[in-house]
FIVODREN-324871 format. One record per residue (C-alpha): residue number from 1; residue in one letter; x, y, z. Coordinates in nm, 4 decimals. Example, Ala and Ser with C-alpha at 12.3 -4.5 7.8 and 13.67 -1.06 7.14 Angstrom:
residues 2
num  residu  x  y  z
1  A  1.2300  -0.4500  0.7800;
2  S  1.3670  -0.1060  0.7140;
//
This chain:
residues 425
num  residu  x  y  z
1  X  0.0000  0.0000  0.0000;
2  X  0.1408  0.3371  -0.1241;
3  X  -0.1014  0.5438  0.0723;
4  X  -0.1256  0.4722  0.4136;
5  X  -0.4465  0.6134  0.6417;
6  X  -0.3924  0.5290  0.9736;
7  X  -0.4044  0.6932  1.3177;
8  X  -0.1399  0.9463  1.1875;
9  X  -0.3643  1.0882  0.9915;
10  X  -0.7075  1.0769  1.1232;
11  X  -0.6856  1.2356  1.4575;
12  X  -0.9123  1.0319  1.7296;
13  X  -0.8801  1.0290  2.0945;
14  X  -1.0495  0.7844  2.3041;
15  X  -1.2464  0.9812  2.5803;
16  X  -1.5316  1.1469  2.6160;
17  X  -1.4372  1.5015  2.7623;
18  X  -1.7094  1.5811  3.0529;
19  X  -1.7149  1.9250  2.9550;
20  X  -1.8475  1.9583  2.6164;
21  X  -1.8973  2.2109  2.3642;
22  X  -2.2278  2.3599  2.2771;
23  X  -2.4421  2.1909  2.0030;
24  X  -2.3621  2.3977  1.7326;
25  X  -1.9595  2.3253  1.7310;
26  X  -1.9314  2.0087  1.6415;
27  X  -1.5626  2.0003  1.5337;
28  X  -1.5224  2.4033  1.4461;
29  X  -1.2286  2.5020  1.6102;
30  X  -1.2872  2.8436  1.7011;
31  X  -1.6459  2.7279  1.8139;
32  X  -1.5011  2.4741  2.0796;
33  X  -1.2257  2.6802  2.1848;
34  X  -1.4688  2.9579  2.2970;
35  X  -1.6487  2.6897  2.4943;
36  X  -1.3554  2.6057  2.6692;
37  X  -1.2857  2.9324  2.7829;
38  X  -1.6454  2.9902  2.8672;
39  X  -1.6268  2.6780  3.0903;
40  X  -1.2944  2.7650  3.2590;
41  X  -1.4559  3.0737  3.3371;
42  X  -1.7520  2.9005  3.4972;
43  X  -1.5101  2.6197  3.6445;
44  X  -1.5586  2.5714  4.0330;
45  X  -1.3807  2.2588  4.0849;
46  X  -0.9947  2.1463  3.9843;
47  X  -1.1882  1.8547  3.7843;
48  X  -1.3999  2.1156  3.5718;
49  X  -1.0959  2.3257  3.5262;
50  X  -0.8932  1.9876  3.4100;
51  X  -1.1452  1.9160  3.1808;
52  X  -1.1915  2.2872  3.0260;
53  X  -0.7911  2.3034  2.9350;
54  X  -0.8277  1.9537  2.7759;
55  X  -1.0988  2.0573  2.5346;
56  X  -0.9162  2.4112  2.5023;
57  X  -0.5591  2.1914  2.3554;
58  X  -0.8356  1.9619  2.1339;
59  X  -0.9443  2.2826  1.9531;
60  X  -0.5819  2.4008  1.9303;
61  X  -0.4723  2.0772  1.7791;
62  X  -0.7833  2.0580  1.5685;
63  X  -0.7345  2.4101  1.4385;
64  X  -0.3496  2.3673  1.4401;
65  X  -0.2528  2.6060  1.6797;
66  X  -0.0024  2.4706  1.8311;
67  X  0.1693  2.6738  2.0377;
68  X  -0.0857  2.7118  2.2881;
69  X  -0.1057  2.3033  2.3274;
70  X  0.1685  2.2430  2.5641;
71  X  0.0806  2.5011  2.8012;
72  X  -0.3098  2.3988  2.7931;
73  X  -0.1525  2.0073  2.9342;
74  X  0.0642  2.1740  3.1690;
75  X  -0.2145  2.3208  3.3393;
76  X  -0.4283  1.9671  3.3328;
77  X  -0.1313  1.7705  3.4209;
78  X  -0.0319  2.0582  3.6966;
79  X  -0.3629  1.9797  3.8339;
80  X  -0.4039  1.6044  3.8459;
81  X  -0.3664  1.4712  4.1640;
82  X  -0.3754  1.1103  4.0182;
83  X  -0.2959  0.9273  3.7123;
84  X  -0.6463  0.8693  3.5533;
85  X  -0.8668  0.9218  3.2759;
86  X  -0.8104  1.2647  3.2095;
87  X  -0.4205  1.2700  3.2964;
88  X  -0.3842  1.0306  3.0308;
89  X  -0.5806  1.1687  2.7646;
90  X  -0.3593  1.4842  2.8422;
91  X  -0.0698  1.2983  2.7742;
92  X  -0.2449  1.1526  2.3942;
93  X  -0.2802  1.5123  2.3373;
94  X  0.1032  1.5976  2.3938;
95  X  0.1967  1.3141  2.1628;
96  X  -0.0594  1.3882  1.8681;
97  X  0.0596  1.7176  1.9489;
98  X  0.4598  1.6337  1.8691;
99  X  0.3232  1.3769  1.6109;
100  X  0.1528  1.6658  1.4019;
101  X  0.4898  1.8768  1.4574;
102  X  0.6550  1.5517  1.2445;
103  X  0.8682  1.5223  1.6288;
104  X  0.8502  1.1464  1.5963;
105  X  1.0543  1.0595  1.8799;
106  X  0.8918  1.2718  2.1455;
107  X  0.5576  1.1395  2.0048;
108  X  0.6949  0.8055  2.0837;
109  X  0.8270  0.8713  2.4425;
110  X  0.4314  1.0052  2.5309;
111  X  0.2948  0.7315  2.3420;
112  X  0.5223  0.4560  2.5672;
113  X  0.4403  0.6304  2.8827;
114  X  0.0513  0.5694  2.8228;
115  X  0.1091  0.2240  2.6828;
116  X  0.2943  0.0822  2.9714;
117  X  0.0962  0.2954  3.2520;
118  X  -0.2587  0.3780  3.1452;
119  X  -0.3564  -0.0519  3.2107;
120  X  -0.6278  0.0774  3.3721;
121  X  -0.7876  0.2559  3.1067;
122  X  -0.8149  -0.0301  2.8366;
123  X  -0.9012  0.2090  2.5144;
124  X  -0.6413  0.4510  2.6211;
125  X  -0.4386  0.1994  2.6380;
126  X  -0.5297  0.0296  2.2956;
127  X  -0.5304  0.3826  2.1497;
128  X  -0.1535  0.4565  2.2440;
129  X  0.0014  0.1055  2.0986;
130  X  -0.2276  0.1751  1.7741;
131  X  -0.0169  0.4885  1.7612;
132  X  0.2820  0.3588  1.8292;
133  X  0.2526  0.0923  1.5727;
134  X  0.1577  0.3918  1.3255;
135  X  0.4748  0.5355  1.3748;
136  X  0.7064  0.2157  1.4443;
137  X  0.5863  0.1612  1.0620;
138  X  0.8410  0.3933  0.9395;
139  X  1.1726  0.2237  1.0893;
140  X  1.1022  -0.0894  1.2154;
141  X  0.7905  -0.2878  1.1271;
142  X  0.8331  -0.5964  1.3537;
143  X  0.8110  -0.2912  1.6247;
144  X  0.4935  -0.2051  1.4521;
145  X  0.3356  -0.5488  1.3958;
146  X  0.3734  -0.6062  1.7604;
147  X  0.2522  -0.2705  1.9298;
148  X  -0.0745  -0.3733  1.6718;
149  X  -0.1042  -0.6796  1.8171;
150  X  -0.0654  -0.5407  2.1636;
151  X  -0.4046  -0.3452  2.0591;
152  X  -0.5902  -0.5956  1.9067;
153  X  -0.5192  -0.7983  2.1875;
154  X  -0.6810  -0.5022  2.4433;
155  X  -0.9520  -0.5081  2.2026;
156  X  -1.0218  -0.8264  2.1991;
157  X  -1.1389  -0.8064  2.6035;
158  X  -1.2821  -0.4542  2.5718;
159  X  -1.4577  -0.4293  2.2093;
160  X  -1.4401  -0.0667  2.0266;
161  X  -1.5058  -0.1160  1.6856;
162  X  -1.3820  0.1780  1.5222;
163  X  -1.0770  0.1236  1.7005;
164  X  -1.0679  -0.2450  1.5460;
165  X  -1.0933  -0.1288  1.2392;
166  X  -0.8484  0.1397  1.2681;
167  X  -0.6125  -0.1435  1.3903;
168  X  -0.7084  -0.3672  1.1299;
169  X  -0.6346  -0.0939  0.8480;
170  X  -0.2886  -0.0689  1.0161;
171  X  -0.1744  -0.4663  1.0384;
172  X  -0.2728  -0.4629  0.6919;
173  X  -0.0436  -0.1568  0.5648;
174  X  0.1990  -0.3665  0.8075;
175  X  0.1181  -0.7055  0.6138;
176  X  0.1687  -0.5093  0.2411;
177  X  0.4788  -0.3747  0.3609;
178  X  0.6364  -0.7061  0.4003;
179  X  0.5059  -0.7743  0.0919;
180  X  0.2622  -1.0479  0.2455;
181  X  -0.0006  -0.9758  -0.0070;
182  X  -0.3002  -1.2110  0.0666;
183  X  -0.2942  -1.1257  0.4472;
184  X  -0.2840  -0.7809  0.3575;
185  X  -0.5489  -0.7836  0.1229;
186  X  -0.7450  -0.9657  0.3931;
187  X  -0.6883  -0.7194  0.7060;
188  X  -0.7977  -0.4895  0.4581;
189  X  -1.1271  -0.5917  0.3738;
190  X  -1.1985  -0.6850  0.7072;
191  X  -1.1220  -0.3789  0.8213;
192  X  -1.3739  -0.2115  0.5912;
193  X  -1.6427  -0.4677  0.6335;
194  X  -1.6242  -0.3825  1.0157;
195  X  -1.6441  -0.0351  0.9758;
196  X  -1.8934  -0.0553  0.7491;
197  X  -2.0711  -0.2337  1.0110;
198  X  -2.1072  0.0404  1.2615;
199  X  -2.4349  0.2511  1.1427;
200  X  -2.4026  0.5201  1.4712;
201  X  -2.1788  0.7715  1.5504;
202  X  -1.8926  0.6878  1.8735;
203  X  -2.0529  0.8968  2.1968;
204  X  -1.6858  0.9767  2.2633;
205  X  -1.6520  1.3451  2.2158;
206  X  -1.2472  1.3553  2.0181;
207  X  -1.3300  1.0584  1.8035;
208  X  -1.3285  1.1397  1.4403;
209  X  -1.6367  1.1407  1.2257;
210  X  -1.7293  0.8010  1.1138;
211  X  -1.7751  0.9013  0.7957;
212  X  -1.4683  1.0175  0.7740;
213  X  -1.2426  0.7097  0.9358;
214  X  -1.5014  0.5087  0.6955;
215  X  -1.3785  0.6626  0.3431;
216  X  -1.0226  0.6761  0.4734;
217  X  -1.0027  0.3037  0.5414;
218  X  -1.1850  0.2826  0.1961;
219  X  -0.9171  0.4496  0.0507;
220  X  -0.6530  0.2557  0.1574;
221  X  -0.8195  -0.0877  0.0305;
222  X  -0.8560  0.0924  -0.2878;
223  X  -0.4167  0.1619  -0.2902;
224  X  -0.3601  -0.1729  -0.1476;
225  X  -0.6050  -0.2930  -0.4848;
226  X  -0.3667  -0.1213  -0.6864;
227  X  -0.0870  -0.2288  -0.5584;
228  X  -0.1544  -0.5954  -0.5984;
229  X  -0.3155  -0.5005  -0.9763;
230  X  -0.6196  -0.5218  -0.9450;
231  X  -0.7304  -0.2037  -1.1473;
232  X  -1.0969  -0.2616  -1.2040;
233  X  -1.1643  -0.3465  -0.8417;
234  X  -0.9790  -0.0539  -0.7487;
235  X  -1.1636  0.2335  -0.9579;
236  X  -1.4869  0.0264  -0.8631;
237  X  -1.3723  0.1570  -0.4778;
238  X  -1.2898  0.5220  -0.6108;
239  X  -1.5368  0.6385  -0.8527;
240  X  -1.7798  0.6523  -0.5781;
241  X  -1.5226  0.7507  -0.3027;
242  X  -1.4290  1.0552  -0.4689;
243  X  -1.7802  1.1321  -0.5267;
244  X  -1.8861  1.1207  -0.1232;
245  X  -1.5674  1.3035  -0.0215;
246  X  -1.6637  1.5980  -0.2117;
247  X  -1.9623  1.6043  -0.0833;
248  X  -1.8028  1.5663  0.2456;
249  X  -1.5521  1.7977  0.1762;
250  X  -1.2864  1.5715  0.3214;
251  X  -0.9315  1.6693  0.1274;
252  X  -0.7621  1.4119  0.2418;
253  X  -0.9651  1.1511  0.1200;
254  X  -1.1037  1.3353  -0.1943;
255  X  -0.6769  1.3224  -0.2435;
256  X  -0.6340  0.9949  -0.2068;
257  X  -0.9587  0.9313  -0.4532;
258  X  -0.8091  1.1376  -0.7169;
259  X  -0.4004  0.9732  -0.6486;
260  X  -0.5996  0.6777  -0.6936;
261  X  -0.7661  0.7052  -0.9796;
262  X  -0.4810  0.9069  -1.1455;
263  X  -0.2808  0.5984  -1.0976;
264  X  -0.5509  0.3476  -1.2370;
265  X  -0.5432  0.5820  -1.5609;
266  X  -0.1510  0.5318  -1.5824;
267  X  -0.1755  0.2101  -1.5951;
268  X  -0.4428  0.2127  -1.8262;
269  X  -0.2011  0.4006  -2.0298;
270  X  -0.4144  0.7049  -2.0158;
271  X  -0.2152  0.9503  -1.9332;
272  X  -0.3720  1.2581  -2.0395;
273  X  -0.6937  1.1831  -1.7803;
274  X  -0.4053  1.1458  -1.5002;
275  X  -0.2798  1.4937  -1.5580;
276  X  -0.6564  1.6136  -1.6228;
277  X  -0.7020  1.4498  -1.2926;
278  X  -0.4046  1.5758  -1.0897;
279  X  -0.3977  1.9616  -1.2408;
280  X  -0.7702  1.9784  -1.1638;
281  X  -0.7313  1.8973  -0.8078;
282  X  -0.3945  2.0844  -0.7406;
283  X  -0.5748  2.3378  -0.4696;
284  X  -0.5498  1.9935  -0.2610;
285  X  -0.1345  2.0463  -0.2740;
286  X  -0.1443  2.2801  0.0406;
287  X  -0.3345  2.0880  0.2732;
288  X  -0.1114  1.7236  0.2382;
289  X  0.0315  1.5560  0.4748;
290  X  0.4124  1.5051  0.3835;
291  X  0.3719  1.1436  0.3066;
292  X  0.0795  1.2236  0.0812;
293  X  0.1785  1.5274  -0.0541;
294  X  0.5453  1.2930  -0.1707;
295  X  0.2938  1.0455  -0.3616;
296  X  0.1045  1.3216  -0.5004;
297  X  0.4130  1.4612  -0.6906;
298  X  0.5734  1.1442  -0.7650;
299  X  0.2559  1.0348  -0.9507;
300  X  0.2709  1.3498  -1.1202;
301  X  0.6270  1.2765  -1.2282;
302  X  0.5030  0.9519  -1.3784;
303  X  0.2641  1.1400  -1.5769;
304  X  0.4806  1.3863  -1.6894;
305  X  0.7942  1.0832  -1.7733;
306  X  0.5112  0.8968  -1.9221;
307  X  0.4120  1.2171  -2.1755;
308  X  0.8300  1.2340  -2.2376;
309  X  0.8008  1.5821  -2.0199;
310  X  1.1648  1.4906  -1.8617;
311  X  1.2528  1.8383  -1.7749;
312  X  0.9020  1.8440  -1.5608;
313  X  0.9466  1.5650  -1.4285;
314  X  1.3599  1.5899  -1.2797;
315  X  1.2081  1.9383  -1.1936;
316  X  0.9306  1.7548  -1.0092;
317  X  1.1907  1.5358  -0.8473;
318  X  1.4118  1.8163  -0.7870;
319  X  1.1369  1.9986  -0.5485;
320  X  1.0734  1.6422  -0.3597;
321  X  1.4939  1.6471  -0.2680;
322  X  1.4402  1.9586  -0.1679;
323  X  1.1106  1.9230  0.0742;
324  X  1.2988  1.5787  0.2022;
325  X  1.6334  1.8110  0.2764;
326  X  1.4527  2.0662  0.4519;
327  X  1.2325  1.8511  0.6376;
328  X  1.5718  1.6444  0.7489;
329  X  1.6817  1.9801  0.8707;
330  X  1.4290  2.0393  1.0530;
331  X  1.4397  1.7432  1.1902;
332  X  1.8109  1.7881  1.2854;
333  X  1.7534  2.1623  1.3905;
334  X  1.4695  2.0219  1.6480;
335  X  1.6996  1.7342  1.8059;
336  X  1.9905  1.9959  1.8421;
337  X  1.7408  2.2498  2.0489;
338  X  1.6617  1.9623  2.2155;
339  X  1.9697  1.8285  2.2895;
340  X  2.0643  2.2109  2.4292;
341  X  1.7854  2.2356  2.6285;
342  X  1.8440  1.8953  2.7979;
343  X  2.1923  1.9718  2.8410;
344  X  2.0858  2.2901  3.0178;
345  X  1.8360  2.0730  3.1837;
346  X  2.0981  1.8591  3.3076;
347  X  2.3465  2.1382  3.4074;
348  X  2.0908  2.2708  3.6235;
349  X  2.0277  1.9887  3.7239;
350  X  2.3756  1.9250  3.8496;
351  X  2.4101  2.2859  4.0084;
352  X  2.0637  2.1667  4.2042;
353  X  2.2211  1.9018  4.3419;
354  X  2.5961  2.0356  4.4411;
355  X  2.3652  2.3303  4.6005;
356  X  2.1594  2.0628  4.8058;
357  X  2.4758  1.8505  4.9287;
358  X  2.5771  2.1960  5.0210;
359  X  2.3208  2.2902  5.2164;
360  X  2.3142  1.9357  5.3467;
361  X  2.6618  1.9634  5.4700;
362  X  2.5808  2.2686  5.6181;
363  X  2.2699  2.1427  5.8160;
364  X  2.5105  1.8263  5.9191;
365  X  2.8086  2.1165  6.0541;
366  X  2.4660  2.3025  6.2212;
367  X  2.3525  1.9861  6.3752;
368  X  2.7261  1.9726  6.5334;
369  X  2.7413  2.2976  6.6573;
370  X  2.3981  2.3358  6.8139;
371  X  2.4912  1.9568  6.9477;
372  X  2.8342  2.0704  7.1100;
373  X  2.6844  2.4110  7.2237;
374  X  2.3853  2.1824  7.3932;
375  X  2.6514  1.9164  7.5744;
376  X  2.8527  2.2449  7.6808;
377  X  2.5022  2.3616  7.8320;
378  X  2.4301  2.0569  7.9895;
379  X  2.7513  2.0535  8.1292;
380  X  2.7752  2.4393  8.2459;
381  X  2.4283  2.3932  8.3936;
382  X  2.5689  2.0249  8.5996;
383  X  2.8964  2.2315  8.7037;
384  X  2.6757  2.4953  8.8409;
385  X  2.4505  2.2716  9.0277;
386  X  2.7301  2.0749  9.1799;
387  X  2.8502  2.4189  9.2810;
388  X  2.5530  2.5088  9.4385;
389  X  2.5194  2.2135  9.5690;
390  X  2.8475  2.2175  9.7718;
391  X  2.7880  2.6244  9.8814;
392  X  2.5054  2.4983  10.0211;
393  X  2.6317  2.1924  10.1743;
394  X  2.9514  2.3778  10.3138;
395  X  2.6741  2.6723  10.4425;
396  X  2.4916  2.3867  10.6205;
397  X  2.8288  2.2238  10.7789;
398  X  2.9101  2.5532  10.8890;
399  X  2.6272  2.6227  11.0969;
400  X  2.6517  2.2523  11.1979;
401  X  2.9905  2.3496  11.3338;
402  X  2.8592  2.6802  11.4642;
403  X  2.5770  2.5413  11.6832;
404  X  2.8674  2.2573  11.7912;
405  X  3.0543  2.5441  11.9132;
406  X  2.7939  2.7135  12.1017;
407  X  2.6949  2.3780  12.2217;
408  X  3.0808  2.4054  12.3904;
409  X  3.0620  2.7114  12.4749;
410  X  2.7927  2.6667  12.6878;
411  X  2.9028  2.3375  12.8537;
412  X  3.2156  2.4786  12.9488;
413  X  3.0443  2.8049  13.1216;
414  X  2.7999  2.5596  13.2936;
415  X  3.1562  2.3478  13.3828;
416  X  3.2931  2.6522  13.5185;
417  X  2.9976  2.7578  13.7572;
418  X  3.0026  2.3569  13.8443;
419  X  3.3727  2.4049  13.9348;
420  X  3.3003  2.7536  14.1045;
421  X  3.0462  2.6189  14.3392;
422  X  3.2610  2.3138  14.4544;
423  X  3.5339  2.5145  14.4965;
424  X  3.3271  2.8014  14.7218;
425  X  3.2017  2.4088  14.9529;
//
């Protein structure tokens, strides 16, 4: 499959948001971010104020304002006094958030800490290792076939069929990758068939519209159809696609229709209703998704090589080097920052930490001091009492021997008048 639709590109989160938006939102960003700040406003509990800044980073992400989204989580993850439902979900929203930024690594890292932590929250938990298998699919796709097992697994307990499809759809792109056509093709149509299956909208608030996931997954049988050959079965899927996107006005699937179809008239060795195709729709260009916006051009090159328009083409090809090269700058520009900023991170970190064994060193010589000054009180205060103790044991002897002496004194002058009388006989 050339085109894959997958979580990366249909944005669904897995909880329903206890605040909610008024009626008339739906998914109109500017809409749902004015009922978030209407509801933070009104917010008398840390719960309702958790829940406001989650639906404020949802319209953010939806409407691609994305500088506001890390602060919004800060403030619901600054205010969780647990790890639940809503902590978690903050933490989806950080990933999709890097994920839509192209930051795949730190998308990763926020995807892994809901995977391994969130066990108690079983579509959460289904939702991150869908996610992670999404984006394992572009270096390693054993990594990928086993984070979408890990899901299916989850699912398999605790049933959410849009998720299984979604999960389906993505162990088939997994299954065409490795070039294991039949199981592919098979993952594929299952995954429509269960989608197709599902007649109601999801209650969950973030989920995308079913219409929506529906034609996407539609899509991608229709690529994985042409990628096996199977031409007729694949314009039989998006004749009618195309059609119901535009109504929909979905431009990611109305691009995929049109890549799609372009592609069946190449082989059909009609080239001239590929360009038609292609140059009619080229408004779409702007609103791609790097991956798609690659296959867009490179089908256009095909046209162009098969119409003996070389210079169009290498030009074509030219502008696709480019786009890669700046993106891998980017890329490299991002890591760097955040390489510096953890460094700085980790210089503070050590300056923290000499500070503290400072201070600790200087409580320990405290405790010392205030112990030695203590024992040299207890001491002063013993040596005084002993003092005391003798004056007033050497007072009391005294007057011992000071009564003892008057005592004598008055024996010997009753002696003397003893002796004074016998004498006088």
């Amino acid at each position: 499959m050339r085109n894959f639709i997958g979580v990366s590109l249909i944005s669904i989160c897995l909880l329903a948001v206890y605040a909610a938006p008024c009626s008339h939102c739906k998914r109109d960003p500017l809409c749902v971010s004015q009922c978030a700040y209407d509801l933070l406003v009104k917010a008398n509990s840390n719960a309702a104020i958790r829940e406001s800044y989650l639906l404020l980073a949802h319209a953010w992400l939806w409407g691609k304002l994305y500088e506001g989204i890390p602060k919004a989580i800060e403030k619901v993850i600054q205010n969780s006094t647990s790890k639940d439902s809503l902590y978690y979900h903050a933490l989806l929203i950080l990933a999709n958030f890097h994920q839509a930024q192209e930051r795949g690594d730190s998308a990763i890292f926020w995807y892994e800490q809901v995977a391994s932590q969130a066990k108690g929250y079983p579509w959460l938990n289904a939702f991150s290792y869908l996610s992670l298998a999404s984006l394992y699919a572009n270096s390693s796709l054993n990594q990928a076939a086993q984070a979408a097992l890990q899901a299916m697994q989850i699912l398999n307990q605790h049933p959410e069929p849009i998720l299984i499809a979604l999960t389906q759809n993505t162990l088939a792109y997994i299954a065409a990758s490795q070039r294991d056509y039949t199981r592919a093709l098979s993952l594929q149509q299952e995954a429509k068939e269960t989608i197709d299956t599902i007649r109601t909208e999801s209650p969950f608030l973030l989920l995308s519209p079913l219409q929506e996931t529906r034609m996407a997954i539609t899509a991608n049988l229709g690529s994985l159809y042409l990628e096996i050959g199977k031409t007729a079965e694949a314009e039989a899927l998006y004749k009618p696609l195309l059609k119901k996107a535009q109504e929909e006005k979905d431009s990611l699937t109305i691009a995929q229709a049109v890549l799609g179809l372009a592609q069946v008239a190449l082989l059909k060795k009609k080239s001239s209703e590929a360009l038609q195709l292609l140059e009619s729709h080229h408004y779409l260009e702007s609103r791609l998704t790097p991956s798609l916006l690659k296959e867009w051009n490179y089908t256009l090159a095909q046209v162009y090589l098969s119409q003996n328009r070389h210079a169009q083409a290498i030009k074509l090809y030219e502008n696709l080097l480019e786009k890669v090269e700046n993106s891998s700058k980017h890329v490299a520009a991002f890591r760097t920052a955040q390489w510096q900023i953890l460094a700085g991170m980790e210089q503070q970190q050590a300056e923290i930490s000499h500070l503290k064994e400072s201070r600790r060193r200087e409580r320990t010589l405290y405790g010392i001091s205030l112990t030695l000054w203590a024992l040299a009180l207890i001491i002063l205060s013993y040596t005084l009492y002993q003092n005391r103790k003798r004056s007033r044991e050497q007072l009391k002897f005294q007057q011992i021997i000071l009564n003892q002496s008057e005592e004598l004194r008055q024996k010997n002058y009753q002696l003397s008048q003893m002796n004074h009388e016998l004498a006088e006989v």
